[in-house]
N, C-alpha and C positions, 0 to 999 in steps of 0.2 A: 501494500500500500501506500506508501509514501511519497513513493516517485524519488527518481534522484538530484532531482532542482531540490526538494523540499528538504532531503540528504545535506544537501552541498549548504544549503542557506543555515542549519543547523550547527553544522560544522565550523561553518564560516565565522557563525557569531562566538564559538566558545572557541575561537584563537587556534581553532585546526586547519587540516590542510585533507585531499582530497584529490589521487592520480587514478587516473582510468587509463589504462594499457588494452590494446584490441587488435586483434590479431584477424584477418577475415578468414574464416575457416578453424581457426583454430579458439578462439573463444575471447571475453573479457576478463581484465581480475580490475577490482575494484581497492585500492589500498585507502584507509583511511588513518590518519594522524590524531589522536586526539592530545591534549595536556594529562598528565598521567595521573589516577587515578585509582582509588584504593576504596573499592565498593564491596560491602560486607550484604550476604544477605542471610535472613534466618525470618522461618515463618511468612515470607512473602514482603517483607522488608527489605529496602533498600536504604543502607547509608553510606553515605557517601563523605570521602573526605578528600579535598583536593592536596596534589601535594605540589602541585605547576605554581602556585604563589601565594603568599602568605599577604596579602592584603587585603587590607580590613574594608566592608561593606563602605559604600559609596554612599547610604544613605540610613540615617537612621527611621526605622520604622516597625513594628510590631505586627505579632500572629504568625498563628502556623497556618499552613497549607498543606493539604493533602493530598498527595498525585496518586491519581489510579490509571494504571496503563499497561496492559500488556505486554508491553516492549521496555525489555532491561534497560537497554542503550538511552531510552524517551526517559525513564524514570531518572536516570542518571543523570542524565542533561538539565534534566528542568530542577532537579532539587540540589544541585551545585548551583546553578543560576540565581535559585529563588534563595539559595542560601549568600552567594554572595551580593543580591541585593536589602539583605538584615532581616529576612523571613528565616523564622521556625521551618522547616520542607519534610517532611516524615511523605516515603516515596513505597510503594506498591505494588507488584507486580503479579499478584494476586488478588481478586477482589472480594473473594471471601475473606483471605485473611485481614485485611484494610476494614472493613463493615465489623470482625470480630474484635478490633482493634478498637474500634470508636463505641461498639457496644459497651467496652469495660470501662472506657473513658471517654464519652461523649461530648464533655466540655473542652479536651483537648484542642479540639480544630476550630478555626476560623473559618476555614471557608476551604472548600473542598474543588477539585478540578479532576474533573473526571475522562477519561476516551470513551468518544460514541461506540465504538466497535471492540470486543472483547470476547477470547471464547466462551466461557464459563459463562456469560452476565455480561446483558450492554448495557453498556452506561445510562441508560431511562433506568434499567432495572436496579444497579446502583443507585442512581438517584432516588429513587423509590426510596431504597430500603434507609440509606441513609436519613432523608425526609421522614422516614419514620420513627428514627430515632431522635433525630432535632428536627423540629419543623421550622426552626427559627434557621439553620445551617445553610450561607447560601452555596449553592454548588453551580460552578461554571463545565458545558460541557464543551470537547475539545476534539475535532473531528478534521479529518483529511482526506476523508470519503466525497463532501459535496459540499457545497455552497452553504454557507453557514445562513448568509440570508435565508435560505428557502426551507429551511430544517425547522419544525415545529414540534416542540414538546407540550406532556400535558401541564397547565397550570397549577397541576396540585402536586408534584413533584419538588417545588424548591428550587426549578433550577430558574437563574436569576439574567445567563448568557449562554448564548451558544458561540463558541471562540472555532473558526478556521485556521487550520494547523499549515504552516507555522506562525505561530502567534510570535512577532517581534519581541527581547526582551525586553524594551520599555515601554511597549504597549500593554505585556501582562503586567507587569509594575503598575504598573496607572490602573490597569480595571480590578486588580485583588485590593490595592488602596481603598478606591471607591466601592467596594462591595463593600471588606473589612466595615469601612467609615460608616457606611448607610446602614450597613446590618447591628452599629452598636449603640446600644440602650441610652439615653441622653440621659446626662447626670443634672440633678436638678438644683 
């Protein structure tokens, strides 16, 4: 699914590199570069710790985020990202185990970002289940299957965006702000 434009644009942004070799008849190999990376998984978790640079977040800002994605590499990518712009990033590659995660601690998340397509569970069905357990929890979902305009969810699900992948990294910066901001309680 991805495509290799959406590949190279991901890449691109996390300071890698990206050679395609092709031989006619004899095939392609795809090499890809990343900053190196030291991803632990256990239970459907991924954590991620970069070890390419030790520089502190660009922005101060608060909450966690919850990536559920079928794809290790996508999980990786986005909760080093969301971590090195001053977000909490707890990453999943499994969506049972993500949903059994927030059932024992439900007040952990902020605001959840989900993948439309998933084998186990697409992400409405996530959404769902999550919404069930916070109904307050916004969740964005995040697709590269089709046009995010034309994608409609049900309104009783929670989800709050539907994001076309690749979502820019300052673009998702600016829309988990404005979720976070609008989903919190006004102090009086």
């Amino acid at each position: 699914g991805l495509g290799l434009a959406t590949v190279h644009g991901i890449i691109a942004r996390m300071k890698g590199g990206i050679r395609l070799e092709s031989e006619v008849g004899v095939g392609s190999t795809v090499h890809i570069y990343l900053p190196l990376l030291q991803a632990v998984e256990g239970g459907g978790e991924v954590v991620v710790e970069s070890k390419a640079s030790t520089e502190t977040a660009t922005r101060e800002c608060g909450g966690t985020v919850l990536v559920v994605d079928d794809e290790q590499p996508i999980v990786a990518l986005m909760t080093m990202m969301l971590k090195k712009k001053g977000f909490e990033a707890i990453g999943y590659v499994d969506a049972v185990a993500a949903l059994e995660m927030v059932k024992e601690r439900p007040s952990r998340i902020d605001v959840a970002i989900v993948d439309y397509t998933m084998p186990e569970m697409t992400g409405l069905e996530v959404a769902a289940a999550l919404h069930g357990m916070r109904p307050d929890l916004p969740i964005l979902i995040a697709t590269g299957m089709m046009e995010a305009e034309d994608f409609t969810v049900p309104d009783s699900i929670g989800v709050v965006q539907v994001l076309r992948k690749p979502v820019p990294p300052a673009d998702l910066v600016r829309i988990i702000d404005e979720v976070i901001l609008n989903a919190a309680p006004l102090e009086a």
